[in-house]
N, C-alpha and C positions, 0 to 999 in steps of 0.2 A: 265420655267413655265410662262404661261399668269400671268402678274400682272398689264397691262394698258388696262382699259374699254373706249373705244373712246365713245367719246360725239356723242350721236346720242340719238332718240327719245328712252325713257323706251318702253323697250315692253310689254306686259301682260302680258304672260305667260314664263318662264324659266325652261326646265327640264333640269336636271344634268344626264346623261348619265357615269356609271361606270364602268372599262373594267378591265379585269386581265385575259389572256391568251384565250380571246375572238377569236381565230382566222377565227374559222369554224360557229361563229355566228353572229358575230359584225356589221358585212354589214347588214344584215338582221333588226337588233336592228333599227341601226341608219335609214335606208331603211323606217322600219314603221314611223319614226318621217317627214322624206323629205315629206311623203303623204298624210301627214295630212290634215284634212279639215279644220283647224283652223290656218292662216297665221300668227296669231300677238305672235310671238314666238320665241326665240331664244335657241338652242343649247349647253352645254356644254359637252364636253365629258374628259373624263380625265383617263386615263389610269396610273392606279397603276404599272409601271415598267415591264411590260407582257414582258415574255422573249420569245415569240412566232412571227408570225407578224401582231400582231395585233395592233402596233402601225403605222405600215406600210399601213395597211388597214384604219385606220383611216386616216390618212392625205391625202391616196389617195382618198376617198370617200368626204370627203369634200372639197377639192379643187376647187370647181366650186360651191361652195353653202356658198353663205356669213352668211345667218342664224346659220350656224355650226362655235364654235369652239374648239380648242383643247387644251388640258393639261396635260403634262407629267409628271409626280412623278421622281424624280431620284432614288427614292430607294422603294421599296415595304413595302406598311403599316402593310401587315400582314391581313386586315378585308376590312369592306365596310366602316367605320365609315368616317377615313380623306378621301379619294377620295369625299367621298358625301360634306364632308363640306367643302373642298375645292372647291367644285363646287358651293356652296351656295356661300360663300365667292365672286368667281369672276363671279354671273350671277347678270342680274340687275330688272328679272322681278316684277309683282307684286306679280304674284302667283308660288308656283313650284311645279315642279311634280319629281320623280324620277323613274330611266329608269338603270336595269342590263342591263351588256353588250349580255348575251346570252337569253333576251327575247325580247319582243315585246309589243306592243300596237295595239291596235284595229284602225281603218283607223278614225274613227270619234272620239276619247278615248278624246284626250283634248277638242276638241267641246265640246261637253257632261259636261268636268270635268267644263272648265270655264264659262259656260254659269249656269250650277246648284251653286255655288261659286259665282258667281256674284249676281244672282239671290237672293239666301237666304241669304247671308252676314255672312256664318258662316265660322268659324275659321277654318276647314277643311271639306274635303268633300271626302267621302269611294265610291270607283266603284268596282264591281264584280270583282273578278280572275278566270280564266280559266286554269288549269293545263295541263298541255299538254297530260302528261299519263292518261288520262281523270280518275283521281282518284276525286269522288264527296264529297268536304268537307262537313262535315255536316251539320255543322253552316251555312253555307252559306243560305238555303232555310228560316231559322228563321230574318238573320239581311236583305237580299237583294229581300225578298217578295214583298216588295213596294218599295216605293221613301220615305223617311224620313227627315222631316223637320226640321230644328233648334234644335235638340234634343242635349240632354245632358249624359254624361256617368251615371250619378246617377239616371235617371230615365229610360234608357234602356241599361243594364249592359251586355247584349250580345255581343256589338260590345267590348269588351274587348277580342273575341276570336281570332275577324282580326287585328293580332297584324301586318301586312304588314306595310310597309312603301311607297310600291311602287305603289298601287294601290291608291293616294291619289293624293288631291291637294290640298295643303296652302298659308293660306296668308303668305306675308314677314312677313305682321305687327305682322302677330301673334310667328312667330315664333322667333321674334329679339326680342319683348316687354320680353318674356320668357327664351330670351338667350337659345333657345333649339336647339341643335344640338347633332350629334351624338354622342355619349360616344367612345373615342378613347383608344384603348389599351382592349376592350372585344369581343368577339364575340357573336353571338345573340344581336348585337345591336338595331336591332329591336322594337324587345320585349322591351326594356327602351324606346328606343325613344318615340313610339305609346302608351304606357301606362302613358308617362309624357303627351304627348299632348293629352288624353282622359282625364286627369285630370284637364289639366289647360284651356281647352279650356270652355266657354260659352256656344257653341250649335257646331253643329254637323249636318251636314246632310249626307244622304245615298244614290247613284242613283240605279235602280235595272238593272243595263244593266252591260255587260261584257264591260270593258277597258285595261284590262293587260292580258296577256296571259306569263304562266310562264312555261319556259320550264324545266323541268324534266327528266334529262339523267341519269338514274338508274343504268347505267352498262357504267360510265365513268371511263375510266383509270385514270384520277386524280377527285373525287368527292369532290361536294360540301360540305360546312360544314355543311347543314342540311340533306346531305346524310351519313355522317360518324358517325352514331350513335353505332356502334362496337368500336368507340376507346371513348378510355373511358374521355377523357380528352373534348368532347367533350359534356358529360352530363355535367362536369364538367363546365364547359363554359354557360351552360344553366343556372344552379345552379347560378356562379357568376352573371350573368344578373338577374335574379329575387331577387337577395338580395340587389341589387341596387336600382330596382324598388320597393320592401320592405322598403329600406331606406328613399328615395322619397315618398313614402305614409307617413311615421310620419316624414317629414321635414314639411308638409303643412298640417298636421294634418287632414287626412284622413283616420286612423287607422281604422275606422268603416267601410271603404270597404275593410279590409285587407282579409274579409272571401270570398267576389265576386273576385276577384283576386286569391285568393288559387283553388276557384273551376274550374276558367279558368286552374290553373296548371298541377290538380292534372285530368280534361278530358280531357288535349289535350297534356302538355307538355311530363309530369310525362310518361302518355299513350303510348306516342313513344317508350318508353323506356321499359315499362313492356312490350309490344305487343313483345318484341323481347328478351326478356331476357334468356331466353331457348337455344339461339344461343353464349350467351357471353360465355368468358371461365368463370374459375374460379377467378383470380385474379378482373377479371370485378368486377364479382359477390360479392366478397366480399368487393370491395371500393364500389359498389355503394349501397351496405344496410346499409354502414359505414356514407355515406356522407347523402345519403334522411333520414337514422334516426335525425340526427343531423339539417338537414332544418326544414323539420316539425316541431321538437321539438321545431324552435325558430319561427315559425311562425303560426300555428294552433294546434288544438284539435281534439280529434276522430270526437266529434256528427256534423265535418266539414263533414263527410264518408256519416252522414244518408239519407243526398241530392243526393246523391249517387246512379248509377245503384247499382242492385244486387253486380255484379261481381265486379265493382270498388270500392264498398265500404267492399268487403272481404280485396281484392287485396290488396288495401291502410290501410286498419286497419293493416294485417300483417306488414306490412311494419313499420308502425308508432309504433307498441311493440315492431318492433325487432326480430322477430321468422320466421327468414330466412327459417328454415326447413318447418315451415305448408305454407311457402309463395311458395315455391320451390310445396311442394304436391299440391296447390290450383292451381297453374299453369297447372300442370299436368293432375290434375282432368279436368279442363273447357277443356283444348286440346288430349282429350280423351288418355291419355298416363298412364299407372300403378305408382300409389301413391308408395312411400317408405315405409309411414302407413297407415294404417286405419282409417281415420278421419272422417268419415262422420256416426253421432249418431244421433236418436230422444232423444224425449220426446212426448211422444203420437204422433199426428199428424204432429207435427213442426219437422225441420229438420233443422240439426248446423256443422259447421266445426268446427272440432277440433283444439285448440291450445295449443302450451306444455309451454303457458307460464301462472304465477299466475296471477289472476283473478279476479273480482266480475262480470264485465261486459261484459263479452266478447258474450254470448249470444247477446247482443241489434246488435253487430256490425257483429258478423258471421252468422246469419240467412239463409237458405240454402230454396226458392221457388219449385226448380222443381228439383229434380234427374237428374245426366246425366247418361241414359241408352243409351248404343251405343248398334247399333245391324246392323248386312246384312244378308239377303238373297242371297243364290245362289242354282242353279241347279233346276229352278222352271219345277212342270211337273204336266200338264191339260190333262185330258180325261174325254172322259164321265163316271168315277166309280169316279174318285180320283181330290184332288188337294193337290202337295205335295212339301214341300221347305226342305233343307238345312240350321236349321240356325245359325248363329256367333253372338254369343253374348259378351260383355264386361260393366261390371260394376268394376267403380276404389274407392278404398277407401273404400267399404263394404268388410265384410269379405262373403265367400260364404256360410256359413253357416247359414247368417243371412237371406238371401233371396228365395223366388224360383218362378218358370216363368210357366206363360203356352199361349196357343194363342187360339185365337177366330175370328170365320167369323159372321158377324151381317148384318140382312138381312134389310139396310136402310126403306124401305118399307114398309116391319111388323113387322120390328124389330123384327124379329125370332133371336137364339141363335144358333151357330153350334160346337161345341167341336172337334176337333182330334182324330182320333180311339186311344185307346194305340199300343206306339212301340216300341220295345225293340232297336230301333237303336237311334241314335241323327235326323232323317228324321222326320218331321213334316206332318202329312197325315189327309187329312179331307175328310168320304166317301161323295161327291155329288152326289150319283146315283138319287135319286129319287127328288131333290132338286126344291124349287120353285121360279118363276122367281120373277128376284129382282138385285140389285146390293149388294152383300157381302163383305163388307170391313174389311179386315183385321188387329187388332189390338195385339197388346202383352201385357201383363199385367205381373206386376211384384209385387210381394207379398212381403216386407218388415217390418218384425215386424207386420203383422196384418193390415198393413197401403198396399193400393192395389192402386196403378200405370197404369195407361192404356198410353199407344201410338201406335198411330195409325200408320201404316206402310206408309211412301213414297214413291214414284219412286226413291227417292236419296237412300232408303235405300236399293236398290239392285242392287247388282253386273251387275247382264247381263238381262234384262228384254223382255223376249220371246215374240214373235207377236203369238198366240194361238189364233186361234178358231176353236172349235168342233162342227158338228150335234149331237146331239142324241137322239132318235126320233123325238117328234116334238119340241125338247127345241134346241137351241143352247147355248153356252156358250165359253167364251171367255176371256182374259186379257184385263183388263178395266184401263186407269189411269184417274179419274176425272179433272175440270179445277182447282179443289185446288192440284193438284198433287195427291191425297190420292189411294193407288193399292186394286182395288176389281177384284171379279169374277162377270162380267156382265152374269147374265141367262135371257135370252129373248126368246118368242114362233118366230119358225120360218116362219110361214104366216102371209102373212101381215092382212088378219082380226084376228086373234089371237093376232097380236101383237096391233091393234087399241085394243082390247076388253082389253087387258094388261094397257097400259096406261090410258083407261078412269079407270079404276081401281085402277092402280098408284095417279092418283090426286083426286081421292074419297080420297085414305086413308093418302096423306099429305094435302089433305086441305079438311075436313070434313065439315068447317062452310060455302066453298063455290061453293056446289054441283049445283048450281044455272048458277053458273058462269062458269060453265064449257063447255057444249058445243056450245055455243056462241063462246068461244074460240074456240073450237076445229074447228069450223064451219070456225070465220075468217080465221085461220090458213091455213086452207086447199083452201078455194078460193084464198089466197092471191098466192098461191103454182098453182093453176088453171090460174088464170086470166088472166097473161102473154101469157098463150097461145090463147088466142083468138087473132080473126084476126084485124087487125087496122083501123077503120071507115076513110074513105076518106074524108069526106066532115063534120070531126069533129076539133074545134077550143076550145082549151085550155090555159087560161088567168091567168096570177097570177102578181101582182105588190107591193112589199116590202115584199114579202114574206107572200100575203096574208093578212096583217097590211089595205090594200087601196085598193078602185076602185083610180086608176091614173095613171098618168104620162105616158110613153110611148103605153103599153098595153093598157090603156086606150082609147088612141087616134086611136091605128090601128083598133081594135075593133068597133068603132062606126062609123069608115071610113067603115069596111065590111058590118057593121050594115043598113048603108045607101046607098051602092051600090043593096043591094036587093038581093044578091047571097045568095043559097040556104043551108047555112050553120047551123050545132047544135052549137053555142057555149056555152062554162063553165068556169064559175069563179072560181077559188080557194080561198077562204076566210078563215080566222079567225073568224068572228062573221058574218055567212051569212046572218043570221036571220036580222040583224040589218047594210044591210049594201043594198043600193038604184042603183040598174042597171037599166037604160033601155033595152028595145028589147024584156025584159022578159029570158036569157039564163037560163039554168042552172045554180044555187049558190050551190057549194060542202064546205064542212065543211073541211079544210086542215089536212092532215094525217089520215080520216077516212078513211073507206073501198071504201066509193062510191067515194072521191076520186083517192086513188090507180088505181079503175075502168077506169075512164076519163084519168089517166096516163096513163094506159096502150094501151087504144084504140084509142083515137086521132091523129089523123096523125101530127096536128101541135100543137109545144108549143111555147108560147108566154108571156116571164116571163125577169124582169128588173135587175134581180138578179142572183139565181140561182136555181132550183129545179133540176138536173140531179141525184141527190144523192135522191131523193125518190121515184125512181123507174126506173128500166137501160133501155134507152133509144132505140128503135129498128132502123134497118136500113132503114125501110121504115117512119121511123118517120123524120119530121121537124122542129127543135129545131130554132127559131129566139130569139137571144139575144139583148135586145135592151139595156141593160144598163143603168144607173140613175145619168151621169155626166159628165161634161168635167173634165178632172183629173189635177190638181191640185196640189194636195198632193201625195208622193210615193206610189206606191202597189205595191204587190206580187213581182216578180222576182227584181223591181226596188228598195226594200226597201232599207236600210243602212246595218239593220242586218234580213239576210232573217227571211221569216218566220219557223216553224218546219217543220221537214218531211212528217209528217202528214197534218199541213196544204197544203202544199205545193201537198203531193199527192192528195187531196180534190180540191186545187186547178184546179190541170190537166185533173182528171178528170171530171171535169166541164168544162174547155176551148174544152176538144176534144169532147164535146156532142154536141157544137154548129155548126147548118149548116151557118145561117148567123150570123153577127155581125153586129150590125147599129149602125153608128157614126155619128159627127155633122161635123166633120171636120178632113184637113188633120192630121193637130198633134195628134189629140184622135187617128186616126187610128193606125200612130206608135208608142203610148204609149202601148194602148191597146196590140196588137200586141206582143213586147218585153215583158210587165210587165205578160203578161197572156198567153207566147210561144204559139200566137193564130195562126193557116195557114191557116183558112178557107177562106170563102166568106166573105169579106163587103161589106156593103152598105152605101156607104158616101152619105148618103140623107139627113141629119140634122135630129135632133132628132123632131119624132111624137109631143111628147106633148109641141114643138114649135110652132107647126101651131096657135094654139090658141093665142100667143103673136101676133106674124105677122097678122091676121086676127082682133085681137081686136071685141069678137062680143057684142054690146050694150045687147043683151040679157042675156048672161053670167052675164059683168060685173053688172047689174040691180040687179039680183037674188042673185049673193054675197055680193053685198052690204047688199040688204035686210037683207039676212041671220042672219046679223051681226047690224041692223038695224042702217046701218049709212045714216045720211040724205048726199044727194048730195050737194056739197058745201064745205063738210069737206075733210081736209089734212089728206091724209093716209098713215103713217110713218110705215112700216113693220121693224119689228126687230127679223133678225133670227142669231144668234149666232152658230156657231159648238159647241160639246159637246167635253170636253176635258177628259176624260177617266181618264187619273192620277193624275186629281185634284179635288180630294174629296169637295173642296169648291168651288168650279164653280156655283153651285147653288146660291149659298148666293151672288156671283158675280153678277150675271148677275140679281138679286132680286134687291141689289141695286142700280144697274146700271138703271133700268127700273124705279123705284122711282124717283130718280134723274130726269132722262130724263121729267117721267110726269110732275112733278114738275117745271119746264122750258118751256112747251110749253102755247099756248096760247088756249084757250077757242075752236077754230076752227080745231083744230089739234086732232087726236086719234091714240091711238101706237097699231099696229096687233100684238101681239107678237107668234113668230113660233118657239119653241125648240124642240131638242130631247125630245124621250118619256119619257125619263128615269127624266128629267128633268120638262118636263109639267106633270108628275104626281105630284113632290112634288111641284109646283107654283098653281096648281088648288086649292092647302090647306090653299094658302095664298087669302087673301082679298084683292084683286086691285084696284086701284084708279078707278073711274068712265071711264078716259080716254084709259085705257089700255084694250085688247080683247087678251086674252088667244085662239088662233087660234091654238093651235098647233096639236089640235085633227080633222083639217080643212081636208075632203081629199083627196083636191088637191090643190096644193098648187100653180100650174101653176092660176088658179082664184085667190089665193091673191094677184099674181103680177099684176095682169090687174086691181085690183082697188086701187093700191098702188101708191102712189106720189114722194115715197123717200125707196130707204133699206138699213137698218142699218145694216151691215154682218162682217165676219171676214176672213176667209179661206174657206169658205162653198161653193159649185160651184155652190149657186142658184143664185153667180154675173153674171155665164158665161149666162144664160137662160134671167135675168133679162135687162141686157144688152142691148138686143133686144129693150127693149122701150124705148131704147136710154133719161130713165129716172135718177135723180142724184143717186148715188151707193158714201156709203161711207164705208170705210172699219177700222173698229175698231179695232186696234192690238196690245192690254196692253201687250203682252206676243209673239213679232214677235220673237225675238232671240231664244226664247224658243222653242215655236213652230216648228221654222225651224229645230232646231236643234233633236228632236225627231221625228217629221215625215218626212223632207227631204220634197224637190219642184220641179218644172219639170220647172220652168223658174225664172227669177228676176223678184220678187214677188213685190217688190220697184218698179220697174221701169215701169212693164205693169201693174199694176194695175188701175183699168177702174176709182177709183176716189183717196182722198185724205185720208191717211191713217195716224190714231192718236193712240197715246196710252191712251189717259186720257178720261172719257166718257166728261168729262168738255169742252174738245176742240170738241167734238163731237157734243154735245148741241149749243155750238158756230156757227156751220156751221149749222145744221139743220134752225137755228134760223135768218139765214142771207142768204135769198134764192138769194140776189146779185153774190155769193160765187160760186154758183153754175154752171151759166156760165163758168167759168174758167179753167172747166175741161171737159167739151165739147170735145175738140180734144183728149183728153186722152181716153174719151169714143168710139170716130166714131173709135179711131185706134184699143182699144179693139175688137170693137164691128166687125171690118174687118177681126182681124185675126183672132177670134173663131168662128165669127155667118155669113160668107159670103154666106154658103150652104142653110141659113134657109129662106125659099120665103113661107112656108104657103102649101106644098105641099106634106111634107116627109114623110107623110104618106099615103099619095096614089101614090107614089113612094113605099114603104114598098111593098103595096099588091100588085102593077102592076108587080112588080120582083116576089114576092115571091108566091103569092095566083091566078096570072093568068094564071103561068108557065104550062102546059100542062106534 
């Protein structure tokens, strides 16, 4: 056994790695740990006596990795408890994580875990699990919705559900102040462990991203202990862990959470246990209604049930009387299986399961919502006379005498009524001969005691679901399954003006109040269905910039480059607010995602858009799609993320990269970011970005008119401050509020702050009252004019350094949150090192250097070397480059 820690520097982080006959996984485990993106870290692994070779695998894998090391038990503990704590025992980090032998870790998981733990200062911190049998916990979407700060078990009682151990990281300090380690000699140690430390900890924080990945082998020759729910010794073992954790609540007198603690048990634990109980034998059966009577008894009460689904609160009320037999029938009943009684009675409308044990209450807890009628169809058969089923029916727990059934087709539409012929067979037959068109959906209705039951028919609820469709004279008709799944007979006229004259008909009578609105609709509908076919105007130019949000930025610049060559082109804008939005040349302004838009999508030969529009409207082959894009990249995208994006994104992504003919960039590196991040293989054009020409040029006239704008006299210091918007931190606002106070508050009388944020952000700062020196720009737009009157920018991570650059003017780079930062979006370079000036974390040290234009100087050469390796392609020209390739090509 390791028991000497050599003298050498503490590391940060320490996870203790656990093995017991790991042999087909263990490389694997320890594998995710060597690749991690977080170096400051060492290793323990410690292997419980594995009679397999998986201690073999262990020494040979780390033999070349001093970060690793190793620990062998001489005798087998029996659980996870002493391996873990003996691993605590001999690591020396600050913080630790825990790591089974046969799972993994995500490639960034301790980045993530140490950096949020550093970050908030809380006594532990919860990251997502991934199961490998992709089974979706439930809990999970309630506690890992967001990021969760400093919180406390007593004011968000759901993480009591993630009783994991492994998907955390703690402090030493917290966990030696509290002498808390694992309980040796139980299984589900767990569940104690994480239920002490939600109690004794201070705060708590949450990340919403996946860090552990647990694998799940269902049909292992020797399983897990939270696979062995058939032996019974292993409820049992549950049972002892939660009477621990029982105990522990009135040692520190937290009795008053005894009832959020039961409810965690009795949805998740208890739940394992019933979900399967149907499969135990009998000996199971009868210790385990022996032993949960006897828990319960010593730790809650019924009206614990009324919090309760429906069914869990039947389930567990049996349980807690003791009436194994209505517990066995209730079983039976929810998994459509024939009861041994008849339990299921009114009382007028309300509906109860029966119990054979004595009473007052038992109504409040057995309450019975919906009926389970089971029912299938089979043998379905459509003509033009008839539609006729086959059907199987099953009600459990009524007697048959009590009920009886009949079926109805209901004509959505006019809600007509349709009845079945009578038939001396069990064949279910409805004549549609003369029927009118409509969707008829099929329901059953079940008649009990006077009390009438409707359900509507499924596609689940049929056996083999026929593809039917008939002529019969001029109707057709056919098997319909709607997007709710629900099975009707679709009858529709079969010409197509019969069937337009059908539907204006159809929405007269489901929407009466807006007979107005209709064929406007019907109208777009049908041109939008037209449009595409017309043929594509050659000498038409189509412009959009942020999605419409701006006249700017690149699009901007190639535009009034065509604008001033004099070639004989129609161009059109795509706007948001056309009305209120100033072009010269006089083009077309379209209102984005109207019709007359769509229009200009479809017919212009070239698009000319910073973003993306391919997805509102599919692009033809004779069409020219230039992508000009809005940045030097910086921050990770698309295929480069850490953790890709969804499928979905991802398909949205592609195709939007395959619509593009060109691609314009500022330089070589944007090309092969671009490129990789966005699987791009088209054409580019490394001509530096259009709406740089304006920097390189500098024209007096510009800068004049934005001054005015903003009426600043000449003379005055113009300090821009543009910040990135940071998404996961709900208080960014109130940051960068005060930051801006601050700042004004330190300058001098000569000096004025631009200030440029996200929209989302300049809407709530428009609400605040700013000091005289400060100018709310953010609604400016273009923002390439507020660098040309700017003296200094204040920025963070935002690529208006790589543009600003250009004026080889001072750039200071504000980073309260660089660890952070890197560590959720990931960087395409050392952000430390090429940054074009001096980067602080305190806006204090920030005010410091604004304020001491001596400072300034001294980062000169860090700028000319920026400014070399992003903006060497930008001479003032890249946009008549842009149209000389693109718009003079023949």
């Amino acid at each position: 056994m390791f028991n000497n820690i050599e003298e050498k520097k503490r590391p940060k982080l320490s996870v203790v790695v656990i093995a017991f006959n790991n042999e087909l996984y263990i490389e694997e485990a320890l594998e995710s740990l060597h690749e991690q993106t977080f170096q400051d870290i060492e290793i323990v692994v410690v292997n419980d006596f594995s009679t397999d070779r998986t201690a073999e695998l262990i020494e040979a894998y780390i033999l070349d990795k001093p970060k690793f090391r190793a620990i062998h038990l001489t005798e087998n503990s029996g659980g996870c408890s002493t391996p873990r704590n003996t691993g605590i025992n001999n690591s020396t980090g600050e913080y630790l994580m825990f790591l089974d032998g046969d799972d993994w870790y995500a490639i960034d998981a301790c980045e993530k875990m140490v950096e949020s733990i550093s970050r908030t200062g809380s006594d532990f911190v919860a990251g997502q699990v991934i199961r490998t049998n992709n089974y979706e916990i439930w809990y999970h979407k309630q506690i890992y919705s967001r990021e969760r700060t400093n919180i406390n078990i007593r004011e968000f009682n759901k993480l009591l559900f993630d009783t994991l151990s492994v998907n955390k990281i703690y402090q030493r300090s917290f966990l030696d102040k509290h002498k808390l380690r694992f309980h040796e000699g139980i299984h589900y140690e767990d569940i104690l462990f994480t239920g002490k430390a939600y109690y004794l900890a201070e705060s708590v924080s949450v990340i919403p991203e996946p860090v552990y990945y647990w694998r799940v082998v269902e049909n292992a020759d020797v399983k897990s202990i939270t696979n062995r729910r058939f032996e019974f010794e292993n409820f049992e073992n549950r049972i002892i862990a939660h009477r621990y954790y029982d105990e522990f609540l009135n040692e520190i007198g937290a009795q008053k959470y005894q009832g959020e603690k039961n409810n965690k048990f009795l949805r998740h634990d208890l739940k394992l246990y019933t979900n399967d109980y149907l499969l135990f034998d009998e000996d199971y059966k009868s210790r385990f209604h022996n032993l949960i009577y006897k828990y319960m008894h010593e730790v809650m009460d019924e009206y614990e049930f009324l919090s309760l689904s429906e069914k869990d609160r039947i389930i567990n009320y049996l349980l807690f009387i003791g009436d194994k037999k209505a517990f066995e029938d209730y079983l039976f009943y929810i998994n459509n299986m024939p009861t041994k009684n008849n339990r299921i009675y009114n009382i007028g409308s309300s509906y109860y399961f029966k119990t054979d044990k004595p009473g007052k209450n038992h109504e409040k807890f057995l309450k019975i919502s919906t009926l389970e009628i089971q029912f299938r169809l089979e043998d379905i058969k459509l003509d033009g006379e008839s539609f006729s089923f086959l059907p199987e029916i099953f009600v459990s727990a009524i007697p048959d005498s009590e009920f009886n059934i009949f079926w109805m087709l209901k004509n959505r539409q006019t809600k007509d009524l349709l009845a079945p012929e009578n038939s001396e067979d069990a064949r279910v037959e409805f004549n549609i001969q003369d029927i009118k068109p409509g969707n008829y959906y099929l329901s059953l209705y079940f008649n009990h005691n006077g009390n009438i039951h409707r359900k509507l028919v499924k596609n689940t609820d049929i056996s083999s679901l026929p593809n039917i469709k008939i002529e019969h004279g001029k109707i057709s008709k056919r098997i319909f399954i709607n997007q709710k799944n629900s099975f009707s007979i679709r009858v529709s006229p079969i010409k197509t003006v019969d069937q337009i004259k059908w539907k204006i008909a159809q929405r007269k009578l489901l929407q009466p109040d807006k007979k107005k609105d209709i064929k406007p609709r019907i109208l777009e509908k049908t041109l939008k269905n037209l449009i595409p076919r017309l043929p594509v105007r050659s000498n038409w130019v189509l412009f959009e910039s942020h999605m419409g949000k701006q006249y700017s930025d690149s699009p901007k610049y190639i535009y009034e480059e065509l604008l001033s060559s004099g070639k004989k082109y129609k161009y059109i804008w795509s706007l948001q607010d056309p009305d209120h939005t100033e072009i010269p040349g006089n083009p077309v302004k379209v209102k984005r995602h109207s019709l007359k838009h769509f229009y200009y999508l479809n017919r212009a030969k070239y698009w000319v858009d910073n973003q993306g529009m391919a997805h509102l409207g599919k692009k033809k082959d004779s069409q020219v799609y230039v992508q000009t894009w809005h940045g030097t990249p910086l921050k990770r995208m698309g295929y480069d993320l850490k953790r890709l994006p969804s499928n979905n994104e991802l398909a949205r992504l592609n195709f939007q990269s395959a619509s593009w003919d060109y691609l314009i960039t500022p330089n070589n590196y944007t090309t092969k970011i671009l490129k990789r991040a966005f699987r791009y293989s088209g054409s580019i054009l490394e001509t530096g970005y259009p709406r740089n020409d304006l920097l390189i040029k500098q024209p007096e006239k510009v800068i004049e008119e934005t001054k005015n704008f903003y009426n600043i006299p000449s003379g005055k210091k113009v300090i821009l401050f543009a910040p990135t918007f940071r998404e996961w931190d709900p208080s960014s606002f109130q940051k960068v509020a005060d930051d801006v106070l601050k700042l004004s508050r330190k300058l001098n009388e000569e000096s004025v702050i631009l200030l440029r944020l996200h929209y989302l952000l300049s809407n709530r700062m428009s609400q605040l009252k700013l000091p005289n020196n400060v100018i709310n720009a953010s609604n400016y737009q273009d923002i390439q004019e507020l660098y040309l009157i700017s003296d200094l920018l204040i920025t963070d991570y935002s690529s208006v350094m790589f543009d600003y650059a250009l004026l080889k003017r001072p750039i200071v780079l504000y980073c309260y949150d660089l660890e952070e930062y890197m560590t959720r979006r990931g960087m395409y370079f050392d952000f430390e090192k090429f940054a074009p000036g001096p980067i602080y974390k305190t806006i204090e040290e920030v005010i410091e250097f604004v304020s001491n234009e001596e400072k300034y100087s001294e980062y000169d050469e860090r700028l000319e070397d920026f400014v070399e390796k992003f903006g060497s392609l930008e001479d003032g020209t890249a946009s008549a480059q842009v149209v000389n390739q693109v718009f003079n090509r023949k």
